[in-house]
N, C-alpha and C positions, 0 to 999 in steps of 0.2 A: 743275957742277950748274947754276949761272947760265947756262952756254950751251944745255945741256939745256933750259932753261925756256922759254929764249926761245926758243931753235928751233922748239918745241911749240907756242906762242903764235902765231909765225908761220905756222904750217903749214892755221888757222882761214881757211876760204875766206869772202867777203862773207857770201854767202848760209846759211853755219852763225851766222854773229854775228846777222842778222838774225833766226834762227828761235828763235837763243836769247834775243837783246832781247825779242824777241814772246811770248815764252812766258812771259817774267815780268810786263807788260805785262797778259797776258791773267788771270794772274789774279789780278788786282787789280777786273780787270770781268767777274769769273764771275759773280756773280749778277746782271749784267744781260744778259747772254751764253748764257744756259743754251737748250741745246737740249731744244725741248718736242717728246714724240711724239703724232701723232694720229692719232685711231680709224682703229680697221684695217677702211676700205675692201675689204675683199673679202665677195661674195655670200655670203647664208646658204644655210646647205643646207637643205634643200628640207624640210616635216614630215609631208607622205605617200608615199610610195609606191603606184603602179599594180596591182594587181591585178585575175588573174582570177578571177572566183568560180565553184564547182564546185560548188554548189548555191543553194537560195534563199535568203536572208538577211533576217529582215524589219527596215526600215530602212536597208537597203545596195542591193537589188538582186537581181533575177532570179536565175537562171542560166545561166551566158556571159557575161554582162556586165561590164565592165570599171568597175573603182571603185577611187576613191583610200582609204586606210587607213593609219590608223600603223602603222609599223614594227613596236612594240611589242606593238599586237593580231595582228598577221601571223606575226609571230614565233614569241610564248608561247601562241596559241590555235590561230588558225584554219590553218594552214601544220600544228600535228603532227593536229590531227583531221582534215585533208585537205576543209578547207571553201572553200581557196583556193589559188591557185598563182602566185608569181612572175612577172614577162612579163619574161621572157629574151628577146635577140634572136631567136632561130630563131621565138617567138611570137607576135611584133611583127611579123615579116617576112610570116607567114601571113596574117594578118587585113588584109580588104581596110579602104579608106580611114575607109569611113563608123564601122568597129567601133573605130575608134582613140580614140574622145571616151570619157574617164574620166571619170566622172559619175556623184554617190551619190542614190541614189533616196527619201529620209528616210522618202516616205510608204507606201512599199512594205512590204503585209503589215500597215499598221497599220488598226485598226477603228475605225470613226468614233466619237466619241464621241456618246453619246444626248442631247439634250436633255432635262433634264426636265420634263413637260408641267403648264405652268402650271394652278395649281389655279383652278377659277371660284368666287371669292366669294358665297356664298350672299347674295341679296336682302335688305333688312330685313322684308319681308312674312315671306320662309320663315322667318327666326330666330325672328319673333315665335309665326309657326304652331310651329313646335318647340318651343318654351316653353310655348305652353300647351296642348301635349298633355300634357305631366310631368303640370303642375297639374290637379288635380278640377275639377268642375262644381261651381256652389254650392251648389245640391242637395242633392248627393250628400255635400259638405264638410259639411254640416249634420246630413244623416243621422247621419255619423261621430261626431261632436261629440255630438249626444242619446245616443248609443247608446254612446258609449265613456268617458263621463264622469260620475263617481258624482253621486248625489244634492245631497250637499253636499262641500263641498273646507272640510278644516280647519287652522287656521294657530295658532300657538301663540305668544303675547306677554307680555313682563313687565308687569302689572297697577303702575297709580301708585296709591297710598293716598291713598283720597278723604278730605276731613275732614269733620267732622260738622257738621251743618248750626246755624243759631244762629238761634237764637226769642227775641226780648225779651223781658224781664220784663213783666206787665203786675200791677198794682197789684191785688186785688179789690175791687170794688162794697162799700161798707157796707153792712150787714142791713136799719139804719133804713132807708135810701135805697131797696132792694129789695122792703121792705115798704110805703113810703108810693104806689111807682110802681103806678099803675091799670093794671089789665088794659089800656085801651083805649091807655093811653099805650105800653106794652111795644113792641104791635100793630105800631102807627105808627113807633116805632125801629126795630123789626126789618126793617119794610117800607123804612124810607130808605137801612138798610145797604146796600152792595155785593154782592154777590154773592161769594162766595169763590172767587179764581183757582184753577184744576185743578193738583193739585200735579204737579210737573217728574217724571219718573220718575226715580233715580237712575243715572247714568252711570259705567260705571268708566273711566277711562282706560288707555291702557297707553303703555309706551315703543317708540316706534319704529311708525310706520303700516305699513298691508299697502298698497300701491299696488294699480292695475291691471296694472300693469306685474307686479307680484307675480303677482299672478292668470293674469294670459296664460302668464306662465312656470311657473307649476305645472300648467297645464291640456296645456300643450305635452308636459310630462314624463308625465303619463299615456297622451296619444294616439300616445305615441315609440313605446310598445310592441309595436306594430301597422304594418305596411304601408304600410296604406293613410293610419293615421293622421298616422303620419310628413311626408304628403303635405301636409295641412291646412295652408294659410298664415294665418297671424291673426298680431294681435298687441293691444299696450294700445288702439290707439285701435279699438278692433273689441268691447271691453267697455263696459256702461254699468251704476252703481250705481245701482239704485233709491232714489228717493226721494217719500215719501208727499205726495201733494197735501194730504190732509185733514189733517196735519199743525198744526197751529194753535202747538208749540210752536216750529218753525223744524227744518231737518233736521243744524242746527252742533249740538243739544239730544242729537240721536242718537247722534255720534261719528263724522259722514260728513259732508267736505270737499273738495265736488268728486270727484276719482277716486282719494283718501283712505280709508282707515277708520281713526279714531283712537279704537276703544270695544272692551270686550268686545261679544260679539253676535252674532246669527244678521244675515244682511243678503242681498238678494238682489241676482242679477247678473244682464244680460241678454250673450250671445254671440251676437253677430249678422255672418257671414260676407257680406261684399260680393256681392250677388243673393241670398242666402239668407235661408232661415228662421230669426228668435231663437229660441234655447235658452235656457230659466231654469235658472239653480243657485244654492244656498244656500252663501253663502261664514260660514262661522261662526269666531270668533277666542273661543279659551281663554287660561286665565289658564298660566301655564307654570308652575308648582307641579303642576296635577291633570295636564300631562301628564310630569312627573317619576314621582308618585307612583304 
């Protein structure tokens, strides 16, 4: 068996001991060894194909005309409803030089898109002419107003409880004293007194004023009912409350505060449309109990 071995041992030519040193060698330095592959260099294939087209196509092309196409639309579409055909050799062979350029026509068969035509901005002149054609004449605004608005406009407010008014005690004159005074002396006292101040007339107050503002907005709700009325522009500063000159006791005595009314009372108003003629109406405030009851 010992000759056996060795026999076998010698029978290893150089060049097997080298390949088998090297192989053990090698892979002690495989991981710095490793063979890396890289991208595979060969041409891609092609993503259209040439065809002929057998009728017109809009966005491809005439008909006769040569155009490139996916495979896929060639295929599943145009190829079974016989809108195109293959260029086989015997095809290619036919057609002189110049028919050979495959070329897709995108704009073929498409419609131009329209622009659309800029609008022209009206003037400020014409806006303003437009505007007041809507609007009435003042005139005419005023007619509306006399004619479409009752006599008096009535508004109803909680009354505040006035208190009663207070008079001093005054002492009376003794008899003696009335009797001893001489006619001519009376005369002469009576002539030095004052004159007695005009008594105030009694004012009721209520809670909560009727403005003008109140006023425009009730007068607007009557003339809504109507057309033309509807048309009527006004507003608070387009009313004025009357207030009496000859007044002596001041017009705060009344229960009118500027463009206010803080009283029961009949009061009059003026409505006067910018160019127009004033309109009077009696604006009157009740106690709100007589209009419960």
């Amino acid at each position: 068996m010992a000759t056996l071995s060795i026999s076998a041992r010698s029978s290893l030519c150089a060049s097997c001991i080298r390949r088998i040193s090297w192989d053990d060698i090698s892979q002690l330095w495989f991981p710095f060894h490793r063979q890396l592959r890289g991208k595979k260099k060969s041409a891609k294939r092609p993503t259209t194909i040439n065809v002929k087209l057998l009728e017109d196509i809009v966005g491809f092309g005439r008909k006769g005309s040569i155009c490139p196409v996916e495979p896929g639309r060639m295929r599943n579409t145009w190829y079974p409803r016989q809108k195109a055909e293959y260029m086989t050799t015997s095809t290619i062979q036919g057609l002189k030089p110049q028919n050979l350029v495959a070329e897709r026509d995108f704009t073929f068969g498409m419609k131009p898109k329209e622009e659309p035509i800029p609008q022209r901005k009206a003037s400020e002149k014409e806006r303003v002419v437009e505007i007041q054609t809507r609007l009435l004449l003042p005139q005419r605004a005023s007619e509306i107003i006399e004619a479409s608005l009752p006599p008096s406009l009535v508004f109803y407010r909680t009354p505040i409880a006035a208190t009663e008014p207070y008079f001093p005690f005054q002492e009376p004159t003794s008899r003696s004293r009335r009797v001893a005074a001489s006619s001519a002396a009376a005369e002469l006292e009576a002539a030095s007194q004052p004159l007695p101040k005009p008594q105030k007339p009694q004012v009721t107050t209520i809670f909560g004023s009727v403005s003008t503002t109140d006023i425009a907005e009730s007068m607007k709700a009557v003339l809504a009912g109507s057309t033309e009325g509807a048309r009527v522009v006004f507003g608070a500063e387009n009313i004025t409350i009357f207030q009496d000159e000859d007044d002596e006791l001041g017009h705060q005595d009344k229960g009118i505060e500027e463009d206010r009314l803080k009283a029961l009372g009949d009061f009059r108003v003026e409505v006067r449309v910018k160019g127009g003629e004033p309109v009077i109406r009696t604006v009157s405030i009740k106690a709100e109990e007589a209009s419960q009851a």
